[in-house]
FIDO-166263 format. One record per residue (C-alpha): residue in one letter; x, z, y. Coordinates in nm, 4 decimals. Example, Ala and Ser with C-alpha at 12.3 -4.5 7.8 and 13.67 -1.06 7.14 Angstrom:
FIDO-166263
> A  1.2300  0.7800  -0.4500;
> S  1.3670  0.7140  -0.1060;
END
This chain:
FIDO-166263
> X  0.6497  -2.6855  -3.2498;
> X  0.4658  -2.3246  -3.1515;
> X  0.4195  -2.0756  -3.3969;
> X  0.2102  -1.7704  -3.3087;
> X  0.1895  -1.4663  -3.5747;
> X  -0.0535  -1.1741  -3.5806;
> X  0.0435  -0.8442  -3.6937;
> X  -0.1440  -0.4958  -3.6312;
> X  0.1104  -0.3005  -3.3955;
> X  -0.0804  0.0530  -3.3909;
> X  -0.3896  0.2292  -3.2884;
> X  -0.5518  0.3881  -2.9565;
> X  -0.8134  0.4957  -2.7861;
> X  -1.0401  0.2566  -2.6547;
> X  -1.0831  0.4445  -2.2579;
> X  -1.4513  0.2546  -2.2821;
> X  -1.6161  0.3525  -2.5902;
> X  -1.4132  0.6283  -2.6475;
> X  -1.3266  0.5040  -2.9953;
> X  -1.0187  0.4708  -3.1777;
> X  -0.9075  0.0905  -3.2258;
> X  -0.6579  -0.1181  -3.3878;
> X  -0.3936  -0.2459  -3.1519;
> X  -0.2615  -0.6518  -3.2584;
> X  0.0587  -0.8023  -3.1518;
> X  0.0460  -1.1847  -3.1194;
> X  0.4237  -1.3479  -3.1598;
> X  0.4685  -1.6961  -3.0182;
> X  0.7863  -1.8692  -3.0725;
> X  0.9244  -2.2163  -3.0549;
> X  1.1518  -2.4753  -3.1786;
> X  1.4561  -2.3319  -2.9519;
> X  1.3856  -1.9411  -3.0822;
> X  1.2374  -1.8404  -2.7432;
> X  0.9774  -1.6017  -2.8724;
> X  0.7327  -1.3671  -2.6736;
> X  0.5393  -1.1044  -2.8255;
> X  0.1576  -0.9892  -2.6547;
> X  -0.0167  -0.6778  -2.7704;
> X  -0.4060  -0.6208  -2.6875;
> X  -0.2934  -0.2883  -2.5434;
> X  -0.2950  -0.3514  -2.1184;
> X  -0.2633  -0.7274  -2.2161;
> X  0.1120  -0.6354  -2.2241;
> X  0.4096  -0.8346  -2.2719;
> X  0.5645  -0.6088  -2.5442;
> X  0.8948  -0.8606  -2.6288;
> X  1.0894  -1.1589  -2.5260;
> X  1.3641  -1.2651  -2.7577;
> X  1.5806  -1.5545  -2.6100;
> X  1.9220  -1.6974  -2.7389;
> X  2.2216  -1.6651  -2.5061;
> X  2.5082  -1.9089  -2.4865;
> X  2.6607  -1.8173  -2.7881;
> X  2.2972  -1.8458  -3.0323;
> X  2.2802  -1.4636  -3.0195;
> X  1.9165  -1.4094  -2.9756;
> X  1.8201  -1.0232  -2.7515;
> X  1.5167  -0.8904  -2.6177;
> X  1.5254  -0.9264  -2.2487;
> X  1.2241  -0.7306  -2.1399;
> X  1.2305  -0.3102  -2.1644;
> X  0.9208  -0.1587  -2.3583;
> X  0.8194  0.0141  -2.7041;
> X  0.8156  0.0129  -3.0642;
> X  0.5060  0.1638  -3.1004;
> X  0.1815  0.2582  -2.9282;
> X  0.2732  0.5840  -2.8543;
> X  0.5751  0.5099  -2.6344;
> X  0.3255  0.2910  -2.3943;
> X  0.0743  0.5408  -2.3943;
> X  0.2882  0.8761  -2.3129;
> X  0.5273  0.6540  -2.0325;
> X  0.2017  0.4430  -1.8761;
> X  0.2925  0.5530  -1.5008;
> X  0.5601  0.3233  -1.5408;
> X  0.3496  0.0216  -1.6400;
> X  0.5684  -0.1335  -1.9173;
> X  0.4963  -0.5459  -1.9176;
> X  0.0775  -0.4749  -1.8359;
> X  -0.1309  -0.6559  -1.6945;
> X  -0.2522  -0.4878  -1.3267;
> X  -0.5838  -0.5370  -1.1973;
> X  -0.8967  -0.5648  -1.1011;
> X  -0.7075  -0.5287  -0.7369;
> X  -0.2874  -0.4141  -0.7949;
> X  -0.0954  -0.2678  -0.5831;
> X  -0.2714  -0.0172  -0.3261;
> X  -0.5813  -0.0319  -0.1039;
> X  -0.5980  0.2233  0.2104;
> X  -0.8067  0.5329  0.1962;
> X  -0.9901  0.3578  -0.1445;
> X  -1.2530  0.1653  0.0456;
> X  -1.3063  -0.1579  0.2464;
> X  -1.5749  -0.3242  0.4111;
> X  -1.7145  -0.6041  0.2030;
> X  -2.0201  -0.8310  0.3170;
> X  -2.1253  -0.5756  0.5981;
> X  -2.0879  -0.2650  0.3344;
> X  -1.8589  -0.0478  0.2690;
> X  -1.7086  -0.0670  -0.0980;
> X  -1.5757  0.3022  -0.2563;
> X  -1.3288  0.2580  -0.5116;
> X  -1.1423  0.5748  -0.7026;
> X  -0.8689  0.7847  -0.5206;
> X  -0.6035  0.7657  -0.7939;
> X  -0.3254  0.7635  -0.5548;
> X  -0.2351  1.0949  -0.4386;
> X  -0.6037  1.1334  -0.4147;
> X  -0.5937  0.9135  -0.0740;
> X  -0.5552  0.5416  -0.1952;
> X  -0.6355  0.3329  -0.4528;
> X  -0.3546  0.1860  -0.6812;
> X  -0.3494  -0.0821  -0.9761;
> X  -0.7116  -0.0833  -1.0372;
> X  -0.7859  0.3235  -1.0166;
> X  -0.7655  0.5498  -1.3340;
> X  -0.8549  0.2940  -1.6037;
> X  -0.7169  -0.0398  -1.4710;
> X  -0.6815  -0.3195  -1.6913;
> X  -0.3119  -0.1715  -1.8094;
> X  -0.5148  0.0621  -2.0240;
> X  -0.7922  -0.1738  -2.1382;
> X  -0.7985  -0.3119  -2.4852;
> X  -0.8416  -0.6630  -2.4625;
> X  -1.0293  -0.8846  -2.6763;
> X  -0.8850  -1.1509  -2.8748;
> X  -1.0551  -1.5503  -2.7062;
> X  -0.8757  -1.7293  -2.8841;
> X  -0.5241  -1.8238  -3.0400;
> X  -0.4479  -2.1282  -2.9380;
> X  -0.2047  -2.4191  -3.0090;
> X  0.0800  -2.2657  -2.7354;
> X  -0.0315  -1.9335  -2.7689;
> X  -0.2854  -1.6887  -2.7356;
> X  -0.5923  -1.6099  -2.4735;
> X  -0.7367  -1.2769  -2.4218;
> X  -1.0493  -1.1685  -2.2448;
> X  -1.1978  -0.8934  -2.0836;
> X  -1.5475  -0.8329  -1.9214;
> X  -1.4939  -0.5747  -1.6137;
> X  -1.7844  -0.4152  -1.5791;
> X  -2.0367  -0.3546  -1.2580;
> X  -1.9208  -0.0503  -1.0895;
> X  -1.6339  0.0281  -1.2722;
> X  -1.3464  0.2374  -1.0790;
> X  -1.6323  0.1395  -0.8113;
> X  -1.5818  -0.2303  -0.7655;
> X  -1.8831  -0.4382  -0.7365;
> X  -2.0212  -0.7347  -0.9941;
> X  -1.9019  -0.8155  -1.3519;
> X  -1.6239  -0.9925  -1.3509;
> X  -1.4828  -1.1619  -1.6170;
> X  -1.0937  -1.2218  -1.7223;
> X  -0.9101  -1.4431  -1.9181;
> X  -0.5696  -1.4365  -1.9785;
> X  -0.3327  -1.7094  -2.1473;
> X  0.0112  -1.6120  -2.2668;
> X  0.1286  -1.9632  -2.3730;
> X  0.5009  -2.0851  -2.4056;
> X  0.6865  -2.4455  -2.4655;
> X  0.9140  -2.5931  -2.5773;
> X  1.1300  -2.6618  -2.2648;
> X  1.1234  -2.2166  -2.2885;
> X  0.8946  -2.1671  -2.0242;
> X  0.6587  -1.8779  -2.0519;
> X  0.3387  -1.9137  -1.8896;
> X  0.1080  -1.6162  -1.7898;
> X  -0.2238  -1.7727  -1.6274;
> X  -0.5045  -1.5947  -1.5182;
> X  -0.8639  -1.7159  -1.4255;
> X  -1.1491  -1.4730  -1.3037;
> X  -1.5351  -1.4758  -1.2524;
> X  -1.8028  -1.2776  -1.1180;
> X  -2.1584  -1.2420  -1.0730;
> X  -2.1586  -1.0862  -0.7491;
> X  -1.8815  -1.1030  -0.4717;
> X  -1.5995  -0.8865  -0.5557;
> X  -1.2265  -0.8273  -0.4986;
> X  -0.9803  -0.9740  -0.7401;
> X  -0.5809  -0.9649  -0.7003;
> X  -0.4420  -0.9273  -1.0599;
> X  -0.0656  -0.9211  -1.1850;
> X  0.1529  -0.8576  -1.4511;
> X  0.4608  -0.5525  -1.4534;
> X  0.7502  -0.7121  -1.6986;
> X  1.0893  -0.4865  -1.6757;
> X  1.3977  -0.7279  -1.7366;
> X  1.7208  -0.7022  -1.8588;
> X  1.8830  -1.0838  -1.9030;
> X  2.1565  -0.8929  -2.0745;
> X  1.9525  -0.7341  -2.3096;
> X  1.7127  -0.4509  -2.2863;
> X  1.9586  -0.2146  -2.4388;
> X  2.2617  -0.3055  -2.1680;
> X  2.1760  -0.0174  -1.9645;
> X  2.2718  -0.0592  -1.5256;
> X  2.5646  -0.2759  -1.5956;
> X  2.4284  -0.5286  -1.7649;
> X  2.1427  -0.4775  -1.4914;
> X  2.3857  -0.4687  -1.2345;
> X  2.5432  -0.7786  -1.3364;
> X  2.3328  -1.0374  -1.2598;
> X  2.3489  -1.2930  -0.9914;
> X  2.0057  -1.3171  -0.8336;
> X  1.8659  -1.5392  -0.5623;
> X  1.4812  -1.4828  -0.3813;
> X  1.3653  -1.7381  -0.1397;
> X  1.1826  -1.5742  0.0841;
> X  1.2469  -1.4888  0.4534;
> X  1.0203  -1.2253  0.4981;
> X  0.9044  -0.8748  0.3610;
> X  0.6021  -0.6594  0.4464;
> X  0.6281  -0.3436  0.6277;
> X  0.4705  -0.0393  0.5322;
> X  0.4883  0.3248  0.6031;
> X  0.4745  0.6500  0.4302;
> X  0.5441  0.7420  0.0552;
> X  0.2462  0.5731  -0.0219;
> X  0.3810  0.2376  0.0582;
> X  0.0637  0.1349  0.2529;
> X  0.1315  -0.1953  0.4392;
> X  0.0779  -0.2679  0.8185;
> X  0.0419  -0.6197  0.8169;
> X  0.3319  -0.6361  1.0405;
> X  0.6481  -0.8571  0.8524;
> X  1.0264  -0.8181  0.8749;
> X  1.3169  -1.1380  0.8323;
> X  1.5526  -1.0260  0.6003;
> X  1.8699  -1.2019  0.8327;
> X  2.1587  -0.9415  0.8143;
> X  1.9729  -0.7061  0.5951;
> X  2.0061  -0.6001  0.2326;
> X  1.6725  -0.7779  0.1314;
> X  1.8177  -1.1425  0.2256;
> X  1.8911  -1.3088  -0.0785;
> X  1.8404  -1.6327  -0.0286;
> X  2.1610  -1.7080  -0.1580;
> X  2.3756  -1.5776  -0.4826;
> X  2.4775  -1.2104  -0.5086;
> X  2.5307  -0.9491  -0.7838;
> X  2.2804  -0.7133  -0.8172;
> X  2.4610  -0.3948  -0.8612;
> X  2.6731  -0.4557  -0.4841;
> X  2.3189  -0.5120  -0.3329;
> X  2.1623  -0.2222  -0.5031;
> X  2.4962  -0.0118  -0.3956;
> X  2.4121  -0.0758  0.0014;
> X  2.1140  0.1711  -0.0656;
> X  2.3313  0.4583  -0.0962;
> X  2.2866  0.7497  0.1459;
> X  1.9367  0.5488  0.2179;
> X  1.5833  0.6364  0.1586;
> X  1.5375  0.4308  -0.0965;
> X  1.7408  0.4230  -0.4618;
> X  1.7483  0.0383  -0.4676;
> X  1.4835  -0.2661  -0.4265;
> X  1.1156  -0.1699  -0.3974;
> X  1.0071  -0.4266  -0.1801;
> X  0.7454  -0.6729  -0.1299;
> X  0.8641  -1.0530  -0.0184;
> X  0.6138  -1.2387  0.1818;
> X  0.6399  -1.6323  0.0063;
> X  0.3848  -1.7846  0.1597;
> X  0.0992  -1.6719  0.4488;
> X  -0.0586  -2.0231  0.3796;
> X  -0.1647  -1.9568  0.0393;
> X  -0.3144  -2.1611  -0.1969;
> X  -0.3591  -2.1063  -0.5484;
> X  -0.3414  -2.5136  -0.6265;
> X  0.0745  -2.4678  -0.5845;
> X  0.2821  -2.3317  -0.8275;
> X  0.6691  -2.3159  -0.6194;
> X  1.0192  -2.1558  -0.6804;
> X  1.0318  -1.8310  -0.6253;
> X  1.3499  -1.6724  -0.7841;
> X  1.6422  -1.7093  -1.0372;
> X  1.8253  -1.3882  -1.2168;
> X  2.1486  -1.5296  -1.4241;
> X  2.3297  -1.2531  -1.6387;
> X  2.7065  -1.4421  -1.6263;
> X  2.8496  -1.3100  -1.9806;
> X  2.5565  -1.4051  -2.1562;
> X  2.4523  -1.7181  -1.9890;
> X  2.1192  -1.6400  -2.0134;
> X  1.8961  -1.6893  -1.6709;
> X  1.5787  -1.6624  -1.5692;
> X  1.3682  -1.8995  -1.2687;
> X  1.0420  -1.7454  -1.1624;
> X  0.7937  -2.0280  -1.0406;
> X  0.4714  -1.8940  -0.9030;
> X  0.1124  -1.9876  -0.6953;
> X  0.0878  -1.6068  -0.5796;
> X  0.1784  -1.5126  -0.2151;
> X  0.3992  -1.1705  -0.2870;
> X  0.6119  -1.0710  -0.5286;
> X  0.7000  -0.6817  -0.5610;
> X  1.0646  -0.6239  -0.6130;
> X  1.1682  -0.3594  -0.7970;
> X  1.5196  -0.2086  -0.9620;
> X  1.3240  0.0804  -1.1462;
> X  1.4073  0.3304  -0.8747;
> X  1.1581  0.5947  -1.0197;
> X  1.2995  0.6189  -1.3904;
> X  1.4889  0.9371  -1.5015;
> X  1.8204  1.0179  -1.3615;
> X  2.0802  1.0803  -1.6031;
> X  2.3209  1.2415  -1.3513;
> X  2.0137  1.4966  -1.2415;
> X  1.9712  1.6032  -1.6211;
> X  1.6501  1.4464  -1.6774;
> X  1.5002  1.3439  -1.9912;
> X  1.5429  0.9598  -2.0578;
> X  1.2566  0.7338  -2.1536;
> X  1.2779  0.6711  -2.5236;
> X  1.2359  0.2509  -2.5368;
> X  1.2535  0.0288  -2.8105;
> X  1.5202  0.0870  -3.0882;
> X  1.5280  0.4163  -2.9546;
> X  1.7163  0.3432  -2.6570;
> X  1.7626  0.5249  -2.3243;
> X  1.6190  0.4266  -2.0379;
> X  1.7389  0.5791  -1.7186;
> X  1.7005  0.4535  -1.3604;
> X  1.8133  0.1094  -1.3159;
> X  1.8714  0.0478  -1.6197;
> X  1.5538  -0.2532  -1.5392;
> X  1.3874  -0.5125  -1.2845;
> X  1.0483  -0.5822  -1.2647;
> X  0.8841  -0.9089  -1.0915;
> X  0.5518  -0.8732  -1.0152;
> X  0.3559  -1.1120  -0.8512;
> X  0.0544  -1.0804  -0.6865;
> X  -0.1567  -1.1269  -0.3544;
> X  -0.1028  -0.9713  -0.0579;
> X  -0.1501  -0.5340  -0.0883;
> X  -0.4159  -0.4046  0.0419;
> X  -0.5569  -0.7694  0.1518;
> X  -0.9246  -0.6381  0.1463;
> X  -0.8255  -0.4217  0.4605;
> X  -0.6340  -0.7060  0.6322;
> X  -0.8271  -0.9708  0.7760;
> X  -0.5259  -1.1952  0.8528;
> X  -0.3626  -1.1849  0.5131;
> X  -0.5073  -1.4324  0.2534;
> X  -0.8354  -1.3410  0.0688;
> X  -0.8945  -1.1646  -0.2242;
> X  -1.2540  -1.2090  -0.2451;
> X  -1.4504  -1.4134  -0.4774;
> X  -1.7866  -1.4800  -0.5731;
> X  -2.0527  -1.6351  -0.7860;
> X  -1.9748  -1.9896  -0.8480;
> X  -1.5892  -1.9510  -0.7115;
> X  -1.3059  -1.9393  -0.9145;
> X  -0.9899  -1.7260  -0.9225;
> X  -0.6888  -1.8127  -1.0904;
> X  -0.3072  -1.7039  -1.1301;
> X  -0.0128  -1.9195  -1.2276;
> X  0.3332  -1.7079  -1.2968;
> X  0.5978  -1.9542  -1.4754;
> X  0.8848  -1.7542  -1.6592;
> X  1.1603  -2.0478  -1.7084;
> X  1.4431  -1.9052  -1.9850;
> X  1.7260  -2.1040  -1.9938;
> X  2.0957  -2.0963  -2.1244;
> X  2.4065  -2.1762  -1.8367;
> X  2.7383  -2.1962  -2.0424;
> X  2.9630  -1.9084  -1.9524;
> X  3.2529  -2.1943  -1.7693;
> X  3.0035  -2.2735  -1.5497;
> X  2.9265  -1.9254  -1.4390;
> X  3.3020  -1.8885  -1.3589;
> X  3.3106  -2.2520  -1.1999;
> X  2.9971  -2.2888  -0.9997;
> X  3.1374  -2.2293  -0.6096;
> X  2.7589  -2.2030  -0.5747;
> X  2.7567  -1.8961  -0.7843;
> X  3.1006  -1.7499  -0.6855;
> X  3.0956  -1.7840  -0.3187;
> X  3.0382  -1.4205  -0.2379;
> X  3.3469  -1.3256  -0.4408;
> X  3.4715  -1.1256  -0.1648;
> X  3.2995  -0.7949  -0.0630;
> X  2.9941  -0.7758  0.1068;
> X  2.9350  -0.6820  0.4634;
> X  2.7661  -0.3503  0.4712;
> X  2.4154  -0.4537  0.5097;
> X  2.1691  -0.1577  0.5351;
> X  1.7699  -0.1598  0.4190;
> X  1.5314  -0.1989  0.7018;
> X  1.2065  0.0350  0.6757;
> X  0.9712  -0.0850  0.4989;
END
């Protein structure tokens, strides 16, 4: 049996009509206490309580009590929803049809990033409909807007079960050819969101995927060239703890994961696979990520505030402290910067086609004997080789 609850969670600005707005959370929870909370703000995933192996219910995903927290930290994207095109695209422009498209220069003033200076992360989205499983929300982006062509319009549907899966699905339409490559920016914490690194730092994690993308420069702007991950810090096709992987990026460039896997240069959006699975040992809790999209961007929230550097923390729910680390995000998506890459899968859509993304959050409960027992899970008790990051 689903349950979904409305409540009024604040007010803001709406960054179209310039008008202030009441913000509503919609609370879905079922029979087994798995709940998930969506606010109209970004479309964001604002809370995800799940019990661990002992009935303790925590929220597993980092974010805010109130309206102001989302609005005063949004460069970090807290649970939103990314779009009309995430990630980055190269110089902000493409050629589209025989004609060049000009989108806004909100990266660095060079690139394009996350759908330019109002993506759908700061959009108020419209109640559709709540449904039987959960809740549908809607947006119309507009003809022109951060410069992409046609009027596309987005629905959204949060929906959960009760086997505790969490499904985000996304459809799109348009009335003129357009891009479209939206995704969603959930920070987790299996351990709770108030754990801090080592409960971040504890989980086992596994990623199928063999490849990641290469890119260059700060701006993380893809070659369309790919990398295997054999002997490198990125393979994780089998169990390890997060915190020794994360450790291997000491002395590197990089603070810890901020990659892109390559899952699948075949794609096609009719076949929703396994992706990933995140198990937090003391808790029991785990989490397998099932998904149609081609990437997923891997990240161990490199760019939050560093304690030992004296900066100021981000102030999260139940006022906690959130410093570097102390979070994952999963975000799946198409290729980056597809519309200037020919080979990678399209990103294009027009009148009469249909676009549509399936991400499947599976919460589940592994009792803690098993963690200990599972040679699966324990075979990398002894240290780890010192694997070092390739560039990406």
């Amino acid at each position: 049996m689903i349950k979904v609850v409305e409540d009024i969670f604040g007010l803001a600005s709406n960054p179209i009509t310039k008008q202030a707005q009441v913000i509503r959370r919609y609370t879905i929870t079922n029979a087994n206490r798995l709940s998930v909370a969506i606010i109209q703000l970004g479309a964001t995933v604002q809370s995800i309580q799940t019990p661990d192996a002992y009935h303790q219910l925590a929220d597993v995903v980092l974010g805010f009590d109130d309206i102001a927290g989302y609005i005063k930290n949004r460069k970090y994207k807290f649970g939103c929803t990314l779009g009309r095109v995430t990630d980055v695209v190269a110089k902000g422009e493409f050629i589209m049809e025989e004609r060049r498209v000009i989108v806004s220069k909100n990266l660095n003033n060079k690139h394009h990033a996350n759908g330019g200076y109002v993506g759908f992360d700061q959009i108020i989205w419209d109640l559709h409909m709540i449904r039987p499983d959960g809740v549908t929300l809607r947006h119309i982006s507009k003809n022109g807007h951060e410069g992409y062509p046609g009027n596309l319009l987005v629905l959204i549907h949060f929906t959960i079960d009760d086997d505790n899966r969490f499904f985000i699905r996304i459809e799109g339409t348009t009335d003129r050819t357009t891009a479209v490559n939206i995704s969603n920016h959930i920070y987790f914490n299996l351990a709770g969101h108030k754990s801090g690194i080592r409960g971040v730092f504890d989980h086992r994690v596994t990623i199928e995927a063999t490849e990641t993308m290469e890119s260059v420069g700060d701006d993380g702007l893809p070659t369309g060239n790919f990398n295997a991950v054999d002997d490198t810090v990125y393979d994780i096709r089998l169990p390890v703890f997060l915190g020794d992987r994360v450790r291997q990026f000491e002395n590197q460039n990089v603070d810890g994961f901020d990659v892109r896997y390559a899952l699948d240069k075949e794609f096609d959006s009719n076949i929703t696979r396994y992706i990933a699975r995140f198990l937090h040992s003391e808790s029991g809790r785990f989490l397998e990520l099932y998904s149609n999209q081609p990437c997923m961007k891997f990240s161990t929230a490199n760019n939050f505030p560093q304690e030992p550097l004296g900066e100021e923390p981000i102030l999260g729910k139940e006022c906690t402290r959130y410093w570097q680390h102390y979070g994952f995000s999963l975000q799946l998506q198409n290729y980056p910067d597809a519309v200037n890459q020919p080979e990678f899968p399209r990103i294009f859509i027009g009148p009469g086609e249909h676009y549509f993304h399936e991400t499947v959050y599976q919460f589940g409960v592994q009792e803690s004997w098993k963690c200990c027992a599972d040679p699966d899970e324990l075979y990398e008790s002894e240290p780890e080789p010192d694997l070092k990051p390739v560039p990406e």
